[in-house]
N, C-alpha and C positions, 0 to 999 in steps of 0.2 A: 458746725455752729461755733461758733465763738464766744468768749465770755463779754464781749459788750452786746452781743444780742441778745441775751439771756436779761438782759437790766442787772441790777443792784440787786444784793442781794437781803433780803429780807428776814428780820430778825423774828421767830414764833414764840411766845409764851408755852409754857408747857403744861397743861391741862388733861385731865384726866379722861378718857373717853370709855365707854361702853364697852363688855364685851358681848360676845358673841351671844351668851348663853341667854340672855332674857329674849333675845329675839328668835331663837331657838326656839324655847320653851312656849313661845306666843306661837310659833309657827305650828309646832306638836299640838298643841291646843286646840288652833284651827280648823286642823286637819282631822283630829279624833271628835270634834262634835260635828262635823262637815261628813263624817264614814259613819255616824252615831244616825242624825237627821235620814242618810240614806237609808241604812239597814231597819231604822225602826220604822219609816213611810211606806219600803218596800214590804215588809212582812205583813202590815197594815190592810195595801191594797192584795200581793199575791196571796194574803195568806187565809183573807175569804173569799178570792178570788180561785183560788188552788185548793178549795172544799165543795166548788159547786163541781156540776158535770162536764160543763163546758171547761173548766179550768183542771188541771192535772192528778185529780184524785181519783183513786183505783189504779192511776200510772204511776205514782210513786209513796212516798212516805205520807202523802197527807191523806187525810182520811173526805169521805163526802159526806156530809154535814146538810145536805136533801140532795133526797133521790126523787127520780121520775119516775110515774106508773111502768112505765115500759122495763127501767133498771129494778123495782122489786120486782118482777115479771117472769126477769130475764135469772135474778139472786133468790128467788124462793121455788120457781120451777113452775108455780103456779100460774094460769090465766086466766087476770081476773077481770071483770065484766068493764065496760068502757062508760064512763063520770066515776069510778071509782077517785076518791081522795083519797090523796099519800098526806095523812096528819104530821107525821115524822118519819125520818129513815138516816139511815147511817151504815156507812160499809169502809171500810180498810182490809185492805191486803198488804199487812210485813213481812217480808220474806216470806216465812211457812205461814204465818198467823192468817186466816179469813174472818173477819168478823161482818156480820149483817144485823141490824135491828130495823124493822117498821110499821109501823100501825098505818092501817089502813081502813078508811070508811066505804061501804057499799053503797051502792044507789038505793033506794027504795024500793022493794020486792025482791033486789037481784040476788045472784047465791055462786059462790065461787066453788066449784068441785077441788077438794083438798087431797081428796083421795089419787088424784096425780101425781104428787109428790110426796105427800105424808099417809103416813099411816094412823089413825084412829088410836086412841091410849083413854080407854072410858068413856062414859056415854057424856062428858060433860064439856065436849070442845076441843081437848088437848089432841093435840097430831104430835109425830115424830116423826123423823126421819134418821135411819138409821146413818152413825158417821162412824169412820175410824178409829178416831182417838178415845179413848177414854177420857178424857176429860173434857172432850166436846161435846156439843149439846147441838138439835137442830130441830128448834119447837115449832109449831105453830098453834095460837089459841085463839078459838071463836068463840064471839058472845055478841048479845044482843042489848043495842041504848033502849035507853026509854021511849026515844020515838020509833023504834022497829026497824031502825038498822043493824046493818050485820057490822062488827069491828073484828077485825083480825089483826093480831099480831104475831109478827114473824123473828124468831130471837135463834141468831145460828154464831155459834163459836169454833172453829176447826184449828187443831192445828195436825195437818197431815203428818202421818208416820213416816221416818226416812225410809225411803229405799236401796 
């Protein structure tokens, strides 16, 4: 190319222009409430999503926040009569840690034999079940509403001894 094809050449003013850093720091910005909206929607939906049974608890760090008749059933040892109600339940496994808690309502007339899994501790309801640890616990307590149902609750703490 040659300098007449190029034209004349053109005188520029000199003028101050932008640097980099404000568009930078807009872009950082964007990006950290953009990983911000993810992380907080995601823990939102996974994270009562990954406390029921259908979602990943008992599989990992998060704990089940309700349990099924079937899962206190399968976690207290007991079997108990069918329209039983699970009023509440909760189970985590950390590492060594087991924890279980749940109350549960009986049908009317019906009677759960406890004697399967716990042992009797006085004539006023309480069972045991004997655990490892000394610092674990593995109750179970029966008692009766006012309308003549049976309520049990099952309260088990473990943390297994190394071997």
């Amino acid at each position: 190319m040659s300098v007449e094809q190029l034209g004349e050449p053109v005188e520029v003013a000199q003028t101050r222009t932008r640097g980099q850093l404000p568009r930078l720091l807009l872009s950082l910005l964007g990006i950290g409430v953009v990983i911000g909206l993810l992380v907080g929607l995601g823990s939102l939906f996974l994270g009562s999503f990954s406390q029921t049974e259908a979602g990943l608890c008992r599989l990992t760090w998060a704990p089940c926040a309700e349990l099924s008749l079937a899962s206190v059933e399968q976690l207290s040892g007991v079997d108990l009569p069918d329209g039983t109600e699970v009023v509440s339940g909760y189970a985590q496994e950390l590492g060594t840690l087991h924890e279980f808690r749940a109350e549960v309502v009986l049908p009317a007339g019906a009677v759960a034999d406890l004697s399967s899994a716990y042992e009797p501790q006085g004539s006023d309801g309480h069972w045991v079940r004997p655990v490892r640890d000394p610092d674990g616990h593995d109750t179970a307590v029966e008692s009766t509403r006012p309308d003549g149902r049976t309520v049990i609750v099952f309260d088990e703490r473990q943390v297994p001894a190394a071997t």
